[in-house]
N, C-alpha and C positions, 0 to 999 in steps of 0.2 A: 289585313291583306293588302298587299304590293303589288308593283309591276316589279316580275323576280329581278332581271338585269339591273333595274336599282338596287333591290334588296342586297342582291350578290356581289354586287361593286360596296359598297357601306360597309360588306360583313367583310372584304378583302383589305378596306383601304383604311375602315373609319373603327371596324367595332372592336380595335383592341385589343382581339384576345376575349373579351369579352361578353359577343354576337356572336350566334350560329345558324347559319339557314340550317330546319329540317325539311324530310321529304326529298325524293329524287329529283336535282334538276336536269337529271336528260329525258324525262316527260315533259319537262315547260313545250308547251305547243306553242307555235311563232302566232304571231298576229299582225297584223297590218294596221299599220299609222297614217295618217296623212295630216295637212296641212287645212284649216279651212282657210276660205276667202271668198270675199263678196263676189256674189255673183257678174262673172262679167267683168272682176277686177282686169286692172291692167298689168297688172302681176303677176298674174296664174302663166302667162308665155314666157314672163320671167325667168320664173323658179323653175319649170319645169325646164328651160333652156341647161340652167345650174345644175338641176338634180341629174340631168341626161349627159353634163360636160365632166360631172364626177363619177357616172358608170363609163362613160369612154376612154377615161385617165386612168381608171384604175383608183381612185382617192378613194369612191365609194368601198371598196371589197379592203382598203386597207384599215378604215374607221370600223368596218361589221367584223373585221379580224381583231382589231385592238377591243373591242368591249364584247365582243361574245366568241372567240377564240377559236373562230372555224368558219371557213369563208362563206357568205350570201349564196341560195339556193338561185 
């Protein structure tokens, strides 16, 4: 068992001919990632500056387009 959008890039890109996902992937139910970091790091205003300057541009919704083929909810 995988995280499917791995699996499903490996069976496009890597397996050949060879690999096959089974099972529906328009069930995969989304999940939520995040980042750790020390508590109180001085990086958490960082990143989060970065990750909010990529949903304002647009860069985010073009990365969630190119690896899962339908734009961020």
């Amino acid at each position: 068992m995988h995280d499917s959008p791995n699996v499903l890039y490996y069976v496009k890109t890597a397996g050949d001919g060879k690999v096959k996902s089974t099972g529906e992937t328009d069930s995969i139910l989304p999940q939520q990632y995040g980042f750790a970091m020390q508590k109180n790091s001085s990086l958490t205003p960082k990143v989060n500056a970065a990750l909010q300057a990529l949903r304002a541009d647009g860069t985010y919704s073009k990365i969630y387009v190119k690896w899962f083929a339908k734009q961020p909810k």
